[in-house]
Steps between C-alpha positions, in 0.01 A plus 500: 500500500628160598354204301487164674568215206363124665714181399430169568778269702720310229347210668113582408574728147666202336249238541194742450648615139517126456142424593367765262635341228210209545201784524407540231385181390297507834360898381408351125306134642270733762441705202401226307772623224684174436382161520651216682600243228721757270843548463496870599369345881783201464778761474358765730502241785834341406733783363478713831578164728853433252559874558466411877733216490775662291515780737512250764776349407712786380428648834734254733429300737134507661295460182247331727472778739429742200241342317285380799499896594425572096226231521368651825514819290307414218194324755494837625451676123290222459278528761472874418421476119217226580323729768531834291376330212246261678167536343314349799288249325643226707332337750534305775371103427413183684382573884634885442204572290298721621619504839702833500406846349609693208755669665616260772525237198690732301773571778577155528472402154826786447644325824517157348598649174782686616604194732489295186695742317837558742496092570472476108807737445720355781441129386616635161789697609636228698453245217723710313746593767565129525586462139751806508656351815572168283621693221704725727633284740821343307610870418550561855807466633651210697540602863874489596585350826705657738879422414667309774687600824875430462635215757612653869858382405498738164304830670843709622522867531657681211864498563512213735669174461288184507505274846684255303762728391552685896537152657739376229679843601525445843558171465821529287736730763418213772642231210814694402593574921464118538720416215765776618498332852567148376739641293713641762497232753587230244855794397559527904510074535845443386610738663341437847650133464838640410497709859389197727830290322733856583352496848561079593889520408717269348402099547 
């Protein structure tokens, strides 16, 4: 018999393990098991946000990305631990009173509270998210910019002698033919002047 296991994406697992961590304060003030003013409530609200941040910034970049998804997170655990352990003795105030009944007020009383809730985790998780991307940011590294093309004159193909170098090449044959020409005609002058006073006679 095949057994089907479910796994959440790396994307969502990470940042709902992260919002847990801040539950159970939430769990022990609905239950009325820890009061606001003690240190017990201090470090259950600030010891799972430095968790959050650490992990942040171990994690790479996008530290912002992460927490605003773990504060999303924890509105949503939020928003369920108020409604499962709502005792419904709120009521609606002001013009409200009255107006609605018992269950219509109820529904949106658990409306607004779980509104309140995921805006409450999300302001929270970006708060943080912007202090691990300060923390964060001068580990990242520099971006490199692309090196350089070489200049058209220095790009040749493996093997190949530079423009410079071919034209000096053909350049130098032409030189040394010239040279061996002048070189010639100024031997054969004498001589061609020696003929023309063979060829007039004596005086």
């Amino acid at each position: 018999m095949k057994t089907t296991s479910f796994r959440l994406p790396a994307a969502l697992g990470l940042p709902a393990v992260l919002g847990l961590l801040a539950a159970p304060r939430a769990v022990l003030h609905d239950l009325e098991l820890i009061e606001p003013e003690t240190g017990l409530n201090a470090g259950l609200v600030v010891v799972p946000l430095v968790v959050w941040i650490v992990v942040a910034v171990r994690g790479g970049p996008g530290p912002f990305r992460l927490l605003l998804r773990t504060g999303l997170a924890y509105g949503f655990h939020l928003a369920v631990i108020h409604n499962l352990l709502w005792d419904g003795t709120a009521r609606l105030g002001g013009n409200l009173t009255g107006r609605l009944s018992g269950p219509a007020e109820e529904l949106v009383l658990r409306a607004t509270m779980s509104l309140s809730s995921l805006v409450t985790g999300v302001l929270v998780g970006a708060a943080c998210g912007a202090v691990a991307w300060l923390i964060a940011r001068p580990k990242w590294p520099a971006r490199q910019e692309p090196p350089a093309e070489a200049p058209i004159v220095g790009r040749v193909a493996p093997g190949e002698a530079p423009i410079v170098s071919r034209v000096a090449s053909v350049e130098a044959p032409i030189v040394s033919r010239a040279s061996s020409a002048e070189a010639s005609s100024a031997r054969q002058a004498p001589f061609s002047t020696e003929n023309r006073r063979l060829a007039a006679g004596p005086p």
